[in-house]
C-alpha positions in Angstrom: -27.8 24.8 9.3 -27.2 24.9 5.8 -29.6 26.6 3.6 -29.2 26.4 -0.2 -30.3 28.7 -3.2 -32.4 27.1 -5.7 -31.2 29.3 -8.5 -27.7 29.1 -8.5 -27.1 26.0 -5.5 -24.9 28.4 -3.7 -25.2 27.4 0.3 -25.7 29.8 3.2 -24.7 28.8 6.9 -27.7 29.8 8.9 -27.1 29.8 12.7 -29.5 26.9 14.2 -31.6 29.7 16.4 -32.7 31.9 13.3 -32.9 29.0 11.0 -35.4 27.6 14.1 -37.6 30.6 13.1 -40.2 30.8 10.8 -39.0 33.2 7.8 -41.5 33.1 4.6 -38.7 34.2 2.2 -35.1 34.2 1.3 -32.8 36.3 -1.0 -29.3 35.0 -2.4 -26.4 37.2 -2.1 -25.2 36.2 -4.9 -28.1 35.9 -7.9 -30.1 38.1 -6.1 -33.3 35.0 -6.5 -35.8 35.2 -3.6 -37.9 32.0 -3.1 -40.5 30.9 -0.6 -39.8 28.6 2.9 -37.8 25.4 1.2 -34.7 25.0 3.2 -32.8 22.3 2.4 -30.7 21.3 5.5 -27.6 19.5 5.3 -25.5 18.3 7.7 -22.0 17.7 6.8 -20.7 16.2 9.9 -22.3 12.5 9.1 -20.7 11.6 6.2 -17.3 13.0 7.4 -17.9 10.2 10.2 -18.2 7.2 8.0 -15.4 8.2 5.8 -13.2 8.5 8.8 -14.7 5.3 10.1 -13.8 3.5 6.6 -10.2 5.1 6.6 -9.7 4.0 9.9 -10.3 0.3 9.2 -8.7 0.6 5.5 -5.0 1.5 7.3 -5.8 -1.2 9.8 -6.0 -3.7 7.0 -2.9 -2.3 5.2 -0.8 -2.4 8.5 -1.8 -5.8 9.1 -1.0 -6.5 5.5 2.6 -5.1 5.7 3.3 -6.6 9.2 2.5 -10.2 7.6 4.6 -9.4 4.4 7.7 -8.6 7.0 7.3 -11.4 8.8 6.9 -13.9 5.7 10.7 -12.0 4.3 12.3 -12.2 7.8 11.3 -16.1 7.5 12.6 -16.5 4.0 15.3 -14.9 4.0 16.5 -15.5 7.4 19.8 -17.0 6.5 20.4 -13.5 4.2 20.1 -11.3 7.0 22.7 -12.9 9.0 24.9 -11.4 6.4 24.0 -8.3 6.3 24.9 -7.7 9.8 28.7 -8.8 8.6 28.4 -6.4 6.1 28.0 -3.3 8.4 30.5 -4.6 10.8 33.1 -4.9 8.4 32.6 -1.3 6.7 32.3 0.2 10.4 35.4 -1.0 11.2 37.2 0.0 7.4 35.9 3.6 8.4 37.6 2.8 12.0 40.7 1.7 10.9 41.9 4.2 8.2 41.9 7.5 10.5 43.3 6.3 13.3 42.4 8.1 16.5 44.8 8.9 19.6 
Protein backbone atom coordinates (compact mmCIF):
# COMPACT_ATOMS: atom_id res chain seq x y z
CA UNK A 1 0.00 0.00 0.00
CA UNK A 2 0.93 3.33 -0.93
CA UNK A 3 0.52 6.05 1.57
CA UNK A 4 1.17 9.69 0.56
CA UNK A 5 2.17 12.94 2.45
CA UNK A 6 -0.16 15.67 2.26
CA UNK A 7 2.61 18.28 2.65
CA UNK A 8 4.94 17.66 0.16
CA UNK A 9 2.96 14.40 -1.96
CA UNK A 10 5.96 12.33 -1.36
CA UNK A 11 4.63 8.42 -1.26
CA UNK A 12 5.65 5.80 1.29
CA UNK A 13 5.22 1.98 0.50
CA UNK A 14 3.50 0.59 3.59
CA UNK A 15 3.54 -3.28 3.78
CA UNK A 16 -0.32 -4.42 3.52
CA UNK A 17 -0.25 -6.02 7.35
CA UNK A 18 0.79 -2.68 9.13
CA UNK A 19 -1.08 -0.50 6.75
CA UNK A 20 -4.16 -3.11 7.86
CA UNK A 21 -3.58 -1.59 11.35
CA UNK A 22 -5.16 1.20 12.85
CA UNK A 23 -2.30 4.06 13.36
CA UNK A 24 -3.87 7.62 14.37
CA UNK A 25 -0.75 9.53 12.96
CA UNK A 26 1.97 9.74 10.44
CA UNK A 27 5.30 11.62 10.04
CA UNK A 28 7.14 12.26 6.57
CA UNK A 29 10.68 11.47 6.41
CA UNK A 30 11.18 13.96 4.32
CA UNK A 31 9.17 17.42 5.54
CA UNK A 32 9.04 16.17 8.78
CA UNK A 33 4.62 17.03 8.53
CA UNK A 34 2.69 14.67 10.78
CA UNK A 35 -1.06 14.49 9.88
CA UNK A 36 -4.04 12.45 11.19
CA UNK A 37 -5.39 8.73 9.64
CA UNK A 38 -5.96 9.93 5.74
CA UNK A 39 -4.24 7.38 3.68
CA UNK A 40 -4.54 7.58 0.35
CA UNK A 41 -4.00 4.12 -1.29
CA UNK A 42 -2.94 3.64 -4.68
CA UNK A 43 -2.52 0.85 -6.53
CA UNK A 44 -0.28 1.04 -9.47
CA UNK A 45 -0.73 -2.37 -10.88
CA UNK A 46 -4.26 -1.41 -12.62
CA UNK A 47 -3.33 1.04 -14.87
CA UNK A 48 -0.10 -0.77 -15.94
CA UNK A 49 -2.73 -3.44 -17.12
CA UNK A 50 -4.73 -1.38 -19.43
CA UNK A 51 -1.76 0.25 -20.87
CA UNK A 52 -0.29 -3.05 -21.71
CA UNK A 53 -3.64 -4.21 -22.79
CA UNK A 54 -3.84 -1.08 -25.32
CA UNK A 55 -0.14 -1.64 -26.44
CA UNK A 56 -0.91 -5.06 -27.10
CA UNK A 57 -3.78 -4.45 -29.47
CA UNK A 58 -2.04 -1.10 -30.97
CA UNK A 59 1.12 -3.55 -32.38
CA UNK A 60 -1.59 -5.98 -33.51
CA UNK A 61 -3.09 -3.25 -35.64
CA UNK A 62 0.31 -2.05 -36.90
CA UNK A 63 1.42 -5.65 -37.83
CA UNK A 64 -1.68 -6.28 -39.63
CA UNK A 65 -1.17 -2.92 -41.18
CA UNK A 66 2.35 -3.72 -42.53
CA UNK A 67 1.48 -7.41 -43.57
CA UNK A 68 -1.35 -5.83 -45.98
CA UNK A 69 1.11 -3.06 -47.25
CA UNK A 70 3.57 -6.14 -48.25
CA UNK A 71 1.18 -7.98 -49.76
CA UNK A 72 -0.43 -4.95 -51.85
CA UNK A 73 3.80 -4.28 -53.18
CA UNK A 74 4.40 -8.02 -53.82
CA UNK A 75 1.05 -7.74 -56.06
CA UNK A 76 2.10 -4.55 -57.76
CA UNK A 77 5.20 -5.02 -58.41
CA UNK A 78 5.28 -8.55 -59.10
CA UNK A 79 6.75 -8.43 -62.43
CA UNK A 80 9.80 -6.06 -60.69
CA UNK A 81 10.79 -8.72 -58.40
CA UNK A 82 11.39 -11.19 -60.95
CA UNK A 83 14.27 -9.05 -61.68
CA UNK A 84 15.75 -8.60 -58.83
CA UNK A 85 16.40 -12.19 -58.39
CA UNK A 86 18.56 -11.79 -61.92
CA UNK A 87 20.22 -9.17 -60.42
CA UNK A 88 21.77 -11.21 -57.46
CA UNK A 89 22.45 -14.15 -59.63
CA UNK A 90 24.44 -12.30 -61.98
CA UNK A 91 26.67 -10.40 -59.33
CA UNK A 92 27.08 -13.80 -57.33
CA UNK A 93 28.46 -15.25 -60.22
CA UNK A 94 30.83 -11.86 -61.28
CA UNK A 95 32.23 -12.38 -57.57
CA UNK A 96 32.49 -16.31 -58.70
CA UNK A 97 34.20 -15.92 -61.72
CA UNK A 98 36.99 -13.34 -61.11
CA UNK A 99 38.97 -15.41 -58.32
CA UNK A 100 38.89 -18.55 -59.61
CA UNK A 101 39.08 -21.43 -57.16
CA UNK A 102 41.00 -24.92 -57.70
Amino acid sequence: MLVECPKCKSTFRVPEEKGKLSFSKFKCSICNHIWEKNIKIKNPKLPAKKKSEKAFKHILILNFILIIITIIVIVLYKDKLVYIDVYWTELYNFFLNLIPIK
